[in-house]
KETOR-642120 format. One record per residue (C-alpha): x, y negated, z negated. Coordinates in steps of 0.5 Angstrom, whole numbers, plus 500, padded with zeros to 3 digits. Each point is the difference from the previous one (the first is absolute). Example, Ala and Ser with C-alpha at 12.3 -4.5 7.8 and 13.67 -1.06 7.14 Angstrom:
525509484;502493502;
END
This chain:
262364691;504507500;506501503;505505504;504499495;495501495;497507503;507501501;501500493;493504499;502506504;507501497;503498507;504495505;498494502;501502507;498508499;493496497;501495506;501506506;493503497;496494500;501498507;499507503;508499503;506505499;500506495;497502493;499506497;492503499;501500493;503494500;496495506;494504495;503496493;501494504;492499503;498501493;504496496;497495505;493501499;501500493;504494500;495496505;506500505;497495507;506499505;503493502;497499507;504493500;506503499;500507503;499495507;506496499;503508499;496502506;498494505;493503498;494499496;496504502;495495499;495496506;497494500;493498501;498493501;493500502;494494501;495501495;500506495;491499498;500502507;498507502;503500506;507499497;499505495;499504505;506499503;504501493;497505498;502505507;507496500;502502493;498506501;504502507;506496495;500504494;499507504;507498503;503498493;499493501;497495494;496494502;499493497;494497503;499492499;494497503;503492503;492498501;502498506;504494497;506499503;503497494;498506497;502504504;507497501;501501493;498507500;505501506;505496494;499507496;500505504;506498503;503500493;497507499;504502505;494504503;502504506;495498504;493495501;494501503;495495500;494495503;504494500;498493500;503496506;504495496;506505498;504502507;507497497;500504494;497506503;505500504;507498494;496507498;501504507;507497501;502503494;498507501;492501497;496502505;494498501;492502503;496495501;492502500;494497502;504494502;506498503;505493499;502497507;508501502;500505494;503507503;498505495;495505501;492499500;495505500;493496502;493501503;497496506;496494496;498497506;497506503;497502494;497493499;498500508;496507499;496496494;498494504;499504507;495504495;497494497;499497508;498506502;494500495;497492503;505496495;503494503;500496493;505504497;504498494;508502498;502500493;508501499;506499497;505494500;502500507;508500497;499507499;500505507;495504499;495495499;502496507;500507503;492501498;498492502;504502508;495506500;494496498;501495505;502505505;494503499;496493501;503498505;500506505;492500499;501493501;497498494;501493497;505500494;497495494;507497496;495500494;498508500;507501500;502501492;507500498;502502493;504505496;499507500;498500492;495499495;503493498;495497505;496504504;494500498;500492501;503501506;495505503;495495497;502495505;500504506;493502498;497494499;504497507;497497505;498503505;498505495;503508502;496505501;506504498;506500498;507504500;503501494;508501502;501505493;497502494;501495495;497496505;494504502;498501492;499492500;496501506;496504496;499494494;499495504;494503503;497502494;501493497;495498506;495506501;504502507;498507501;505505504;499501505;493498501;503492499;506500502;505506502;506501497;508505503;505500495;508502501;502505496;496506498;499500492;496505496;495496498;499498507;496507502;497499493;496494500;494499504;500500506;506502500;505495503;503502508;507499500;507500503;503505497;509500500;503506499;503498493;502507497;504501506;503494500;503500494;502507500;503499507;504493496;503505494;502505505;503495505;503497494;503508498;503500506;504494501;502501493;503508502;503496507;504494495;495495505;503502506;495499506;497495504;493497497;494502502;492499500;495504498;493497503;494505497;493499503;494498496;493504501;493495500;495505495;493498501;496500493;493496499;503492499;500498508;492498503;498499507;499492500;492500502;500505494;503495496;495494502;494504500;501502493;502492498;495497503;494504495;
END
């Protein structure tokens, strides 16, 4: 790997004229800049980030700490919040924790190691001590989507519980009361959200809530499909289900295929997250749509900002709305009892 010292050599200059011109700092002749950046090329010149952050105090680079790189919803967010970065000169290194704890918390072993300027991320509930190590020796942190308790740094976030009560309101409002919720692990918030709106919904109609319509997983593939099995074939059997993302509302869709349910003529279906295919299948699926782009741009400009202040400022929360989009996938229940009894 080239050096300096070796484009230095090249261009027939000082180390420290070469120095001034590769880091865009003090003076150097037209000419002699014009020498230098192509000798640079030629030679395959890349700067040592590592060691110009020792110099600096800055890496220039962000971290990015996501649950689950398969899903949309987060690529979302990578793409917008790398975009937003690099716009300001700012390089991200996007890690994906799997919502694994242990994983995660060797992703933050690292990142640490890479002196990055600062973290954006989903992050599990199971690493405040070194999120916090990581606060307290100046990286500044964005959490988004979730938040850990008792960890102050900023959160950019959206009203899972409104957005969840939304769903199930809509469902009840259509004669539904055997309403079945698929969910993630309850360690992570925006699942314990999602479940609070669901029973708030049941329970301001006064419907009564069955412990085995209630199913709690994970919010990935792994074992989606198997769980959204169980919920199907609970019993009493629902005659509809929310699904509180989009991973999950996909093995909805398997597991009622596997048993010939036809949607929404057997069994109804809202999703959380809005997703390309979700307007694509048929019938289309009605879902709770976050406002994901802005999320992630309003992380990655929160982020710049907080940077250009050396971290200065109180912690704040920024709370997004959700929108319920109504598509084909929920049916009035005397609908779905006509149909089933043919």
């Amino acid at each position: 790997m080239a050096t300096i010292a070796d484009v230095a050599r090249a261009a027939g200059v000082s180390v420290s004229t070469a120095a001034r011109v590769l880091s865009g700092r003090g003076y150097a002749a037209e000419a002699t800049r014009q020498v230098v950046l192509e000798a640079a090329r030629t030679l395959g010149y890349v700067p040592n980030q590592i060691a110009r952050s020792l110099r600096t105090r800055r890496s220039r680079m962000i971290g990015l700490l996501i649950g689950d790189v398969e899903n949309s919803f987060y690529s979302t967010i990578a793409k917008n919040v790398e975009s937003v970065a690099r716009g300001a000169g700012y390089h991200v290194v996007l890690c994906n924790s799997n919502d694994d704890p242990t994983l995660e918390r060797e992703y933050l072993k690292i990142l640490s190691g890479m002196q990055v300027d600062g973290l954006i991320l989903t992050p599990t509930s199971r690493n405040r001590r070194q999120l916090q190590q990581l606060l307290d020796g100046g990286t500044t942190i964005i959490q988004m989507d979730r938040r850990v308790e008792r960890l102050d740094a900023d959160a950019i976030l959206v009203d899972n519980d409104a957005g969840a009560h939304s769903a199930v309101t809509r469902l009840i409002a259509a004669g539904h009361s055997r309403i079945g919720i698929l969910t993630g692990g309850l360690d992570v918030l925006t699942a314990t959200e999602r479940l609070a709106g669901y029973l708030r919904a049941l329970k301001e109609h006064a419907i009564p809530i069955h412990e085995r319509l209630i199913k709690t997983g994970s919010f990935h593939r792994e074992h989606a499909i198997e769980d959204a099995a169980d919920l199907v074939d609970a019993t009493p059997s629902p005659t509809a289900i929310f699904a509180a993302n989009n991973i999950l509302a996909e093995a909805c869709l398997v597991a009622f295929a596997e048993r010939s349910l036809k949607v929404p003529r057997d069994i109804s279906l809202i999703a959380f997250d809005d997703v390309p295919w979700m307007s694509m299948v048929n019938p289309p699926v009605t879902t709770v749509r976050q406002p994901v782009v802005d999320m992630a741009r309003g992380a990655a400009e929160l982020m710049l900002r907080r940077l250009h202040e050396d971290g200065r400022g109180q912690p704040s929360a920024v709370v997004f709305l959700t929108e319920l989009v109504e598509r084909g996938s929920v049916a009035p229940l005397r609908r779905v009892r006509a149909a089933s009894s043919t």
